[in-house]
BALOBA-1460 file (C-alpha; in Angstrom, 3 decimals):
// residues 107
<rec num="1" residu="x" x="7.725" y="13.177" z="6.269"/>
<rec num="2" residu="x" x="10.354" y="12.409" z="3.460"/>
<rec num="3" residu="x" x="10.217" y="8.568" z="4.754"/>
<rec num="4" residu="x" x="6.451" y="8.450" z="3.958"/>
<rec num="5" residu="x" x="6.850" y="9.670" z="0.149"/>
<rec num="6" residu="x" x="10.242" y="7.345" z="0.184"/>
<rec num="7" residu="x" x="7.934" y="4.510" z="0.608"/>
<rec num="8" residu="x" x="5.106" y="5.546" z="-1.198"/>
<rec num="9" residu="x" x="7.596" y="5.463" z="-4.242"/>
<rec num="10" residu="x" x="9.301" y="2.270" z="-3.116"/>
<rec num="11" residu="x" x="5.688" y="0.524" z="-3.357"/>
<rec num="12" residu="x" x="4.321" y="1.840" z="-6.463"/>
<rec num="13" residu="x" x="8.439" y="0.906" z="-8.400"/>
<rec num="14" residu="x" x="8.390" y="-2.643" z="-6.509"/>
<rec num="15" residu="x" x="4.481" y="-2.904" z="-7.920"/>
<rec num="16" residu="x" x="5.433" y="-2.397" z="-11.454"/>
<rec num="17" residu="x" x="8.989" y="-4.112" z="-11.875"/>
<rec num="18" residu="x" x="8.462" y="-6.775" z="-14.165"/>
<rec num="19" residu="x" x="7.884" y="-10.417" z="-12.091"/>
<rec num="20" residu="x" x="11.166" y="-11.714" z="-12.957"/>
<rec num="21" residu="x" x="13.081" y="-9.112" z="-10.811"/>
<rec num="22" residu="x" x="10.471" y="-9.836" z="-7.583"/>
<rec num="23" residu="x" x="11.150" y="-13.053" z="-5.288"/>
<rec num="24" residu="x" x="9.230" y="-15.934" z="-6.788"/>
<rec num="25" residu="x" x="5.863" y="-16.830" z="-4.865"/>
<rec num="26" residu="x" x="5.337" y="-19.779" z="-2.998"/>
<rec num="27" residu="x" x="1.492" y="-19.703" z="-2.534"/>
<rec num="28" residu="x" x="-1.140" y="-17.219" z="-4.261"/>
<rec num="29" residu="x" x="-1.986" y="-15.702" z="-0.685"/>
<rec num="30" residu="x" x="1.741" y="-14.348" z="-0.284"/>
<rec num="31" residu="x" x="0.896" y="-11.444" z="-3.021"/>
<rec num="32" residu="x" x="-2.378" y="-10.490" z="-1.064"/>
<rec num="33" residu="x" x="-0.196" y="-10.416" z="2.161"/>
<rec num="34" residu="x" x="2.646" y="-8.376" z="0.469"/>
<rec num="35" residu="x" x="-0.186" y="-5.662" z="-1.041"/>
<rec num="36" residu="x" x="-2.021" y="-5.482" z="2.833"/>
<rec num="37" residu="x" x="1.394" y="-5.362" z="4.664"/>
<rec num="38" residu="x" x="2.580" y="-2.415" z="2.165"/>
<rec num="39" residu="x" x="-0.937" y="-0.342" z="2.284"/>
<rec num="40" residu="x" x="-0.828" y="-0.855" z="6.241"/>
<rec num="41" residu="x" x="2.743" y="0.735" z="6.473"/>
<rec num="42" residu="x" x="1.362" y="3.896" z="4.475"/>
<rec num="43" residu="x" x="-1.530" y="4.189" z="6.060"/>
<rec num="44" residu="x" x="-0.257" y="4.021" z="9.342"/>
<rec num="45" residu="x" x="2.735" y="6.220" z="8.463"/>
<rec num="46" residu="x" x="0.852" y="8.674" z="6.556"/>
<rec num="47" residu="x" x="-1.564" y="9.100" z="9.287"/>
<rec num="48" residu="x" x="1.317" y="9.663" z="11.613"/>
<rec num="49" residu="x" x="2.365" y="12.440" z="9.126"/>
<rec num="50" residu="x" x="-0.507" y="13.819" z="8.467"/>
<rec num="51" residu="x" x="-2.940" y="13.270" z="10.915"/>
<rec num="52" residu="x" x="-4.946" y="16.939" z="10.183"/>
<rec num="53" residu="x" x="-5.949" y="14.956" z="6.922"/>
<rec num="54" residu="x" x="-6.719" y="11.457" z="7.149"/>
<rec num="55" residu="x" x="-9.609" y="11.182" z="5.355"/>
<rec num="56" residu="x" x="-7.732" y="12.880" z="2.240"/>
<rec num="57" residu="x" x="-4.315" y="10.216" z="3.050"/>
<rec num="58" residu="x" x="-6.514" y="7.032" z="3.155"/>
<rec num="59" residu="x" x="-8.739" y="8.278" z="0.080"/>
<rec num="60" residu="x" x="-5.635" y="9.223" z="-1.956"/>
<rec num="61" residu="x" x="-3.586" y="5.797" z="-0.410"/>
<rec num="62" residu="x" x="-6.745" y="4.107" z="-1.746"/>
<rec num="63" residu="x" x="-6.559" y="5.802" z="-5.283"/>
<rec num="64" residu="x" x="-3.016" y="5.540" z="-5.463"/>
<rec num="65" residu="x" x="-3.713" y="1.636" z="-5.234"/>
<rec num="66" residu="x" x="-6.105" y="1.531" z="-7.826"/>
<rec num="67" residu="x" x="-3.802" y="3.562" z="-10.110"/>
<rec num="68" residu="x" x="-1.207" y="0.561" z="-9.767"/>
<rec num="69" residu="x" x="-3.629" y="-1.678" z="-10.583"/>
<rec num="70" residu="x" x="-4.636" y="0.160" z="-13.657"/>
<rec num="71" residu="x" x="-0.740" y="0.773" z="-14.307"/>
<rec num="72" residu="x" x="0.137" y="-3.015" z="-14.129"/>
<rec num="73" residu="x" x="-3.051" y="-3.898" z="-16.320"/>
<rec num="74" residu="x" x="-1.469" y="-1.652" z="-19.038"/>
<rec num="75" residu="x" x="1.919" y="-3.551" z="-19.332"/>
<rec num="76" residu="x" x="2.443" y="-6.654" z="-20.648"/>
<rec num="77" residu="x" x="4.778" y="-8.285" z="-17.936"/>
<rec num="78" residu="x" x="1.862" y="-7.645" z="-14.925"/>
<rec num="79" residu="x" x="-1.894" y="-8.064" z="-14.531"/>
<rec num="80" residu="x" x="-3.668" y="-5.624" z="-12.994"/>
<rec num="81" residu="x" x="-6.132" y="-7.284" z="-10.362"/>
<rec num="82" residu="x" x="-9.192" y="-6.335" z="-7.717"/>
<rec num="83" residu="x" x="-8.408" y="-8.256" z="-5.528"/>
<rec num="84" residu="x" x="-5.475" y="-6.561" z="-4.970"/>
<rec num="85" residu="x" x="-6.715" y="-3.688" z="-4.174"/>
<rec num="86" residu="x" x="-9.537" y="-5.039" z="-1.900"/>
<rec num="87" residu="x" x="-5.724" y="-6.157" z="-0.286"/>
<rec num="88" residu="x" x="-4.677" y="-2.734" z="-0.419"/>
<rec num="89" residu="x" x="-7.780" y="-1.527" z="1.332"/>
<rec num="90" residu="x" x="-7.982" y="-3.954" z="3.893"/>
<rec num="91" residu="x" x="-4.348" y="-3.108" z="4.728"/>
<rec num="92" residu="x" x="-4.983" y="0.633" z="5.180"/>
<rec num="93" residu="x" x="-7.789" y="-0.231" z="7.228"/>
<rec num="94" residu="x" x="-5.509" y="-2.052" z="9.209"/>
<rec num="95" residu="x" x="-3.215" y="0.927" z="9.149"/>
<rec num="96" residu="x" x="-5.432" y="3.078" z="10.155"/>
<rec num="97" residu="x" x="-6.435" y="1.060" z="13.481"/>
<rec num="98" residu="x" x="-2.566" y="0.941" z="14.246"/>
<rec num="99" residu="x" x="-2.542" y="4.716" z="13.597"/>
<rec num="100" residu="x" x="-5.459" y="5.008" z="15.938"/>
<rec num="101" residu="x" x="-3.337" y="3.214" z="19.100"/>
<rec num="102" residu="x" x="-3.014" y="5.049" z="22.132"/>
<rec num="103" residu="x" x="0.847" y="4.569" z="22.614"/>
<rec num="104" residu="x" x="1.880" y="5.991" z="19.284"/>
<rec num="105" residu="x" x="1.021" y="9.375" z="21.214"/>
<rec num="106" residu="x" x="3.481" y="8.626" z="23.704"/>
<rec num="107" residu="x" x="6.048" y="8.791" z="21.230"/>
């Protein structure tokens, strides 16, 4: 359970570090990958945690990337964008289907 919130801060420091401290992008696409890969590994890890709830962990996975959003948008050194978190939802969504796989209840 601790590795989920580990992450969860990891994403939302790494999201608001000014650019110059992040690895330079090679193509525009690369950030919209990097924001779907993230919000897949927390949905699919918070549903593994807390599968009693997971309307409440993808709601509050989907808030929590609109809050960055917002939170970049109010510094000067990153721009808050939709599109995002249209990344970040598509990634839970993906998440959420690997969640959903019948061999993670093997484990």
């Amino acid at each position: 359970m601790a590795g989920f919130w580990v992450l969860l801060l990891g994403v939302a420091v790494m999201s608001l570090l000014p650019g110059q401290y992040l690895p330079p992008q090679t193509v525009n696409i690369w950030d919209k990958a990097q924001h779907a890969g993230a919000f897949a590994a927390l949905g699919t890890w918070g549903l593994c945690v807390y599968p009693r709830h997971p309307g409440r962990v993808l709601i509050g996975l989907l808030a929590f990337g609109g809050a960055i959003e917002l939170a970049q948008a109010a510094t000067w050194w990153r721009d808050g964008d939709w599109h995002d978190w249209l990344a970040d939802a598509v990634g839970l969504a993906a998440g959420a289907a690997l969640a959903m796989l019948p061999w993670r209840r093997l484990a």
